[in-house]
KEZAMI-781860 format. One line per 10 residues: number of its first residue (from 1); their letters; for each residue x negated, y, z of N, C-alpha, C. Coordinates in pm, 1 decimal. Each point is the difference from the previous one (the first is absolute). Layout:
NUM) A) X,Y,Z,X,Y,Z,X,Y,Z  ...
This chain:
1) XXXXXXXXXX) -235.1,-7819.6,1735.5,-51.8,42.0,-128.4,77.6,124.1,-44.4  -50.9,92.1,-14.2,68.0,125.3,-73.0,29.2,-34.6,-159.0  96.1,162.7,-30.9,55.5,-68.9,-178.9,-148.9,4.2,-63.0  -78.4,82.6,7.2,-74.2,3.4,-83.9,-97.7,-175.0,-10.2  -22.6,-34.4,110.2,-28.4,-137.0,-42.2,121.1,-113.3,-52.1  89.0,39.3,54.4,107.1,-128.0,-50.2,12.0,77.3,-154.0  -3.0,114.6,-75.4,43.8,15.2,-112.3,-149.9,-52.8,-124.8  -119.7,54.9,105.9,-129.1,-65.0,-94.2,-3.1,-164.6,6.4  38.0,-57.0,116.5,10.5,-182.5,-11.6,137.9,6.2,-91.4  105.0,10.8,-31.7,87.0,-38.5,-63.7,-23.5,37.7,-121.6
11) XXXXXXXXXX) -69.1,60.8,-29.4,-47.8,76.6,-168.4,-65.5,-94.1,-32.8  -109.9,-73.6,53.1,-108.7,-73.3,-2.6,66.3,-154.8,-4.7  67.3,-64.5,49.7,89.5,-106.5,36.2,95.3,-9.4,-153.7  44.5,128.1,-30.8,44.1,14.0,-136.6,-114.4,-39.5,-146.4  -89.2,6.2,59.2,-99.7,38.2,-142.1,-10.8,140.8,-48.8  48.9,123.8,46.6,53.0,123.7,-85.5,-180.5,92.8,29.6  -66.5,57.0,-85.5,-32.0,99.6,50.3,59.1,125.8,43.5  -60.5,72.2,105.6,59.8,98.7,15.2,93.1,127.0,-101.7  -99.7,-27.0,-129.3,24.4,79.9,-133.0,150.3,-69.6,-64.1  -45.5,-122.5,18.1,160.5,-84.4,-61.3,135.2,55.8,64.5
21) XXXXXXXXXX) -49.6,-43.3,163.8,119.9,38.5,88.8,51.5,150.2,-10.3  -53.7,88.8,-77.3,30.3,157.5,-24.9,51.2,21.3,-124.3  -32.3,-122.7,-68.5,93.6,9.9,-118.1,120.4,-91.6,-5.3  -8.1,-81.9,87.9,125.9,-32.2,11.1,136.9,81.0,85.4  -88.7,32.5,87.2,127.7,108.0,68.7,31.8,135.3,-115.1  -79.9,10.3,-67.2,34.8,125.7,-53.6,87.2,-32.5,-106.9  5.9,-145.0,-83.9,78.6,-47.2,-46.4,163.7,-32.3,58.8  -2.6,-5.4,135.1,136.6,-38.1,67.4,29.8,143.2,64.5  -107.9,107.5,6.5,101.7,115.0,83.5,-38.0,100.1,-107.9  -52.7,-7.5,-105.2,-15.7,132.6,-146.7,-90.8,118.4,142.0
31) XXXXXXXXXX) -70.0,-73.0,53.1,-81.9,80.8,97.1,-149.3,46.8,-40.0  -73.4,73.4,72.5,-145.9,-10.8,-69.5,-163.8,-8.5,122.9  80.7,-150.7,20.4,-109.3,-13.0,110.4,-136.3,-105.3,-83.4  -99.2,68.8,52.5,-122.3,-69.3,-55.1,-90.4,-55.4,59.7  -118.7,-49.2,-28.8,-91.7,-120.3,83.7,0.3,30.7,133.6  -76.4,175.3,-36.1,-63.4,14.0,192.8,116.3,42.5,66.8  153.2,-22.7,-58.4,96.2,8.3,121.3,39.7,-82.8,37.2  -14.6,-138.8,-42.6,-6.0,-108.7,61.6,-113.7,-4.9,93.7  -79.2,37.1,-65.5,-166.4,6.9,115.7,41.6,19.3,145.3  56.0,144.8,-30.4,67.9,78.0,106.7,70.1,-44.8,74.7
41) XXXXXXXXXX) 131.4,-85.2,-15.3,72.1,-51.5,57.0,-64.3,-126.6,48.5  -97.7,-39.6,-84.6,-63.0,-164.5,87.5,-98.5,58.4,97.2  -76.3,87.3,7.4,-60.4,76.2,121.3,44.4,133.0,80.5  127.4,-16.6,-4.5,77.4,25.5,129.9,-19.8,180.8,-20.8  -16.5,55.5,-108.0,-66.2,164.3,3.2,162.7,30.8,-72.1  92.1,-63.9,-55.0,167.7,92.0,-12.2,29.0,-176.2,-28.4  180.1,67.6,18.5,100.4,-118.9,-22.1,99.6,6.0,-102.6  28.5,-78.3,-94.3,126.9,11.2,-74.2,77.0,58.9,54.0  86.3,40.9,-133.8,167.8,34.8,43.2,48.9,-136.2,27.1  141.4,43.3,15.4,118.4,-107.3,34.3,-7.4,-108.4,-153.7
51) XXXXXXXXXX) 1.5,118.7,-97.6,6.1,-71.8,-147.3,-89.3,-86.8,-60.8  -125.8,43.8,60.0,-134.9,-86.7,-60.3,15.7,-71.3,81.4  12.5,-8.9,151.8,-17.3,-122.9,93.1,125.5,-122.1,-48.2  117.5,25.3,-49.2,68.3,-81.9,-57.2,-23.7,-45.3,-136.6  -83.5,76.3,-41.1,-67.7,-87.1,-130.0,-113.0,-99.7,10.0  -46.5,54.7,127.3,-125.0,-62.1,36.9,-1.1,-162.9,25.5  126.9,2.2,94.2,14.7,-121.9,71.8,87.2,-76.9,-116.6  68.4,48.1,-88.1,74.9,-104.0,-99.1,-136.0,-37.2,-127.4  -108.2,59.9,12.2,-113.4,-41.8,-85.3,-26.9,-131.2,20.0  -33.1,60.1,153.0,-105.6,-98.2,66.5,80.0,-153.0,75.6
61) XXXXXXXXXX) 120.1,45.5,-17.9,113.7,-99.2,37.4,2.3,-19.9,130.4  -11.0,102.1,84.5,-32.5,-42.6,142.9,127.1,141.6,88.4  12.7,4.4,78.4,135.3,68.6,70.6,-29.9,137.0,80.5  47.5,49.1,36.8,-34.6,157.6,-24.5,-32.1,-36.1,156.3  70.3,-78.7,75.4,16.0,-12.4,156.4,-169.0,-72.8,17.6  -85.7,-68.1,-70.4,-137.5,-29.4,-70.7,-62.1,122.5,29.1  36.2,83.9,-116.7,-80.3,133.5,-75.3,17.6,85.9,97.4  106.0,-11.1,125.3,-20.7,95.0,105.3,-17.6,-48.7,151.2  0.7,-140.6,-25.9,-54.5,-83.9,139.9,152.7,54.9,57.0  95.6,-8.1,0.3,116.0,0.5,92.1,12.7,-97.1,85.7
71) XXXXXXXXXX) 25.6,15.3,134.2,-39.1,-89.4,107.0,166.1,-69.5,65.3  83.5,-88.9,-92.2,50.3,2.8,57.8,19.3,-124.1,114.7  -115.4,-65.7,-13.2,-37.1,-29.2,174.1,39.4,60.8,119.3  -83.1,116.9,-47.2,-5.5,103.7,135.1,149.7,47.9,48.4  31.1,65.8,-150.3,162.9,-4.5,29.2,73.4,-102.0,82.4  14.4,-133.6,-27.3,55.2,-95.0,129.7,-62.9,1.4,87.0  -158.9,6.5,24.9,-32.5,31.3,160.1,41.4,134.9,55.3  24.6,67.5,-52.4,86.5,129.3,53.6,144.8,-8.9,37.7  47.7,-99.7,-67.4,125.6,-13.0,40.4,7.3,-106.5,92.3  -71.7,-82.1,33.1,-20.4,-104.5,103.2,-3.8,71.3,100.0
81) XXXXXXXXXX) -127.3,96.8,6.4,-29.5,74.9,148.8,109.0,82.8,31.7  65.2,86.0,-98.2,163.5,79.6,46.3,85.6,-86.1,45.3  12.2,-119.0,-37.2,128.2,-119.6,59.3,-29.4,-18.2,119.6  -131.0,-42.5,18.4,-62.9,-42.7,175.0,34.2,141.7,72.3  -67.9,128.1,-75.8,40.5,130.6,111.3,147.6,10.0,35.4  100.2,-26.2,-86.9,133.8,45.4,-14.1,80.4,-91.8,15.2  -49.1,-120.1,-19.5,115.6,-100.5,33.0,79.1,-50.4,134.7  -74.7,118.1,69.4,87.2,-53.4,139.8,-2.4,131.5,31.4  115.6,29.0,76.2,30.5,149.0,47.9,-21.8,32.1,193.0  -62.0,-124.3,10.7,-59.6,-70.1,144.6,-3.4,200.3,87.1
91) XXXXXXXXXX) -103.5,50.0,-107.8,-34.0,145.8,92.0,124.7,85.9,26.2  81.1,13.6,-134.4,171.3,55.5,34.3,64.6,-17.0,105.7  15.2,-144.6,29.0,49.7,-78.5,75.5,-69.5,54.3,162.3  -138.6,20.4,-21.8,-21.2,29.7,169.7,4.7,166.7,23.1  9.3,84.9,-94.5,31.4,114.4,20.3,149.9,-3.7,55.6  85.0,-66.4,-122.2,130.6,26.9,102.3,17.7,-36.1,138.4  -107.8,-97.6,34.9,22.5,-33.7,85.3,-59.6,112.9,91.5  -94.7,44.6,-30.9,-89.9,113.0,125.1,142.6,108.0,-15.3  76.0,22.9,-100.0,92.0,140.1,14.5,114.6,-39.6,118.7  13.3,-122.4,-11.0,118.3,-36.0,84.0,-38.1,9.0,169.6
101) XXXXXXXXXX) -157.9,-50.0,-7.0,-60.4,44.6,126.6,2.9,112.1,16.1  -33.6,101.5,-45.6,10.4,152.9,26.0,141.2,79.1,27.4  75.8,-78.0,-104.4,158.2,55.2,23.7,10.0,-62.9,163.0  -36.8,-95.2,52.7,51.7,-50.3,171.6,-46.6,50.8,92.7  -117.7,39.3,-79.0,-70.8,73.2,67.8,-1.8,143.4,65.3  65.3,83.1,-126.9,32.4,126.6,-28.5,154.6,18.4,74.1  83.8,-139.0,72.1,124.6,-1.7,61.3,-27.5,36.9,128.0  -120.0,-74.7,36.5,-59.5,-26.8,170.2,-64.1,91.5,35.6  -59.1,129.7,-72.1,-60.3,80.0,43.7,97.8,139.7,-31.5  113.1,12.5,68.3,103.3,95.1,13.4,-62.7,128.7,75.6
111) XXXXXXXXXX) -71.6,-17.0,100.9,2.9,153.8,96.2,-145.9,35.9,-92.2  -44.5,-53.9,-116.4,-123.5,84.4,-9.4,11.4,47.2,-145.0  63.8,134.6,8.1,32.8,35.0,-182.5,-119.7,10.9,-32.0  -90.9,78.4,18.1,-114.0,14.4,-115.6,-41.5,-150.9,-21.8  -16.3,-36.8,62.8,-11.7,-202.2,-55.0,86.3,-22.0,-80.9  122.7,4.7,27.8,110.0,-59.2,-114.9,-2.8,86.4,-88.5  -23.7,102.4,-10.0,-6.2,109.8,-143.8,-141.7,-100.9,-85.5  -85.8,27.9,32.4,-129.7,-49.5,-46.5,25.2,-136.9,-44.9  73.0,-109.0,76.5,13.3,-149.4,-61.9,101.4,22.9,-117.8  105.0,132.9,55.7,103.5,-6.9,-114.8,-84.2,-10.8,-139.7
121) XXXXXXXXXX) -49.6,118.1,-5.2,-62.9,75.6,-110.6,-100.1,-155.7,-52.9  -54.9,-67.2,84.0,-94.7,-100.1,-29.9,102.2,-67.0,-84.4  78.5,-60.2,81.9,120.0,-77.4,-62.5,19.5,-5.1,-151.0  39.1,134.8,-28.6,62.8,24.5,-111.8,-86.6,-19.5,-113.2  -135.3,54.6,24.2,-111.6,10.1,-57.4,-40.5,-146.5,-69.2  14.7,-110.5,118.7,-26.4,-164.2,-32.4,139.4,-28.6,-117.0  83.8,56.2,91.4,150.1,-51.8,-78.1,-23.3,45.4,-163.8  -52.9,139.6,-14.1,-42.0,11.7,-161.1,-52.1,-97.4,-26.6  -154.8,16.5,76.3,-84.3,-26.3,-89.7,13.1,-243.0,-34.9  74.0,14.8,49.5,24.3,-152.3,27.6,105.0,-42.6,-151.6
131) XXXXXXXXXX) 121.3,115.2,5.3,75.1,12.3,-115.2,-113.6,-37.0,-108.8  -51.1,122.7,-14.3,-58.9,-2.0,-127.8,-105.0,-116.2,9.3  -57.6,-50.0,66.9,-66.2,-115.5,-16.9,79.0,-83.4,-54.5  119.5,-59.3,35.9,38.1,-94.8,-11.3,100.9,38.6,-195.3  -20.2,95.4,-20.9,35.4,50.2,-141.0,-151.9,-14.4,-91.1  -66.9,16.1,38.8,-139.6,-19.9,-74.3,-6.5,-175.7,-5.9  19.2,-49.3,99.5,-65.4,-127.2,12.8,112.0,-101.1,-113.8  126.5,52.4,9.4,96.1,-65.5,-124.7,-32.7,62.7,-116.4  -65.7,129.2,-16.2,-34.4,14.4,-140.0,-119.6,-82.3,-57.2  -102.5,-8.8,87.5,-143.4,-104.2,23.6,61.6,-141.7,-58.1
141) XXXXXXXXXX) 103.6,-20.1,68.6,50.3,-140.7,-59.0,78.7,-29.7,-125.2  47.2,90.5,-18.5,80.5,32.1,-122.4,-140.4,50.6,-140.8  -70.8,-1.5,47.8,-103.7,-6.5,-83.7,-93.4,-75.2,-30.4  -28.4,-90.6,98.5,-62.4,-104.2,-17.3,97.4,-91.5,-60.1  123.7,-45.6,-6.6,69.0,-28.2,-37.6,-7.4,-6.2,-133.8  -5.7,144.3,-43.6,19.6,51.8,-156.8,-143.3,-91.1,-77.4  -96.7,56.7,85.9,-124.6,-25.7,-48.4,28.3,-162.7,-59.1  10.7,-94.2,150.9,-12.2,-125.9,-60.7,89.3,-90.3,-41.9  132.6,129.7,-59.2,29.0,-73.7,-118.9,-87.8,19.1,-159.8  -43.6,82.9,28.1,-57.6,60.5,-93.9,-147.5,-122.8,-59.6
151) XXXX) -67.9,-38.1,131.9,-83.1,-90.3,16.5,64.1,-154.3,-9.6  98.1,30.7,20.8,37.0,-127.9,-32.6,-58.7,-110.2,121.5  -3.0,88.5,170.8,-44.2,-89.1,78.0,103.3,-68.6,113.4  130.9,56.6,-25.5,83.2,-60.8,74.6,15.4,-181.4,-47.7
């Protein structure tokens, strides 16, 4: 449901006509909104400010997270699916392992420099880019972290 229907059912659920509900906000914000801008806002053609939408929802007694459909469902399924991606460092783990193959690798193949130049250079390249993975993937966690304390899902 978009605001404009959740703000015309909650007007309606109130008893308010639209005309009422414009004089009551204009009473709580000394604002000068009138019938057809409620119109407006219940058929989706403009949206309150920050100020009318907080007058709106203390009218109608209903929560702004309501008046803007805030999903925070979705929010914990987002943080569910980052825990499953991130909670195991399983892929880290087999990169180091492929570098350590290459470093034995890069021992045993002595008489052929342009090979060992090329694995070097490979080498180093994994060895970054492995670093910084494994710096992203503790910030990933250190954020999900944050999040669900925030959620309150630990």
């Amino acid at each position: 449901m978009d605001f404009g229907k959740r703000l015309k059912e909650s007007r309606i659920k109130t008893g308010l006509s639209q005309e009422e509900l414009a004089y009551l906000i204009n009473e709580q914000t000394k604002g000068s909104v009138r019938r057809n801008t409620i119109s407006n806002y219940e058929n989706n053609v403009s949206r309150p400010d920050y100020e009318t939408l907080v007058a709106i929802a203390q009218i109608l007694e209903t929560s702004l997270d309501f008046m803007l459909e805030a999903q925070v469902i979705d929010l914990k399924s987002f943080v569910a699916e980052s825990q499953a991606e991130y909670s195991s460092s399983k892929t880290l783990t087999e990169a180091k392992q492929a570098i350590l193959n290459i470093e034995k690798a890069l021992e045993s193949a002595n008489g052929k420099v342009a090979l060992s130049k090329l694995l070097d250079k490979s080498l180093n390249l994994n060895k970054h880019l492995l670093d910084h993975s494994g710096k992203l993937y503790q910030k990933n966690k250190q954020a999900i972290e944050f999040i669900n304390k925030g959620l309150d899902l630990d």
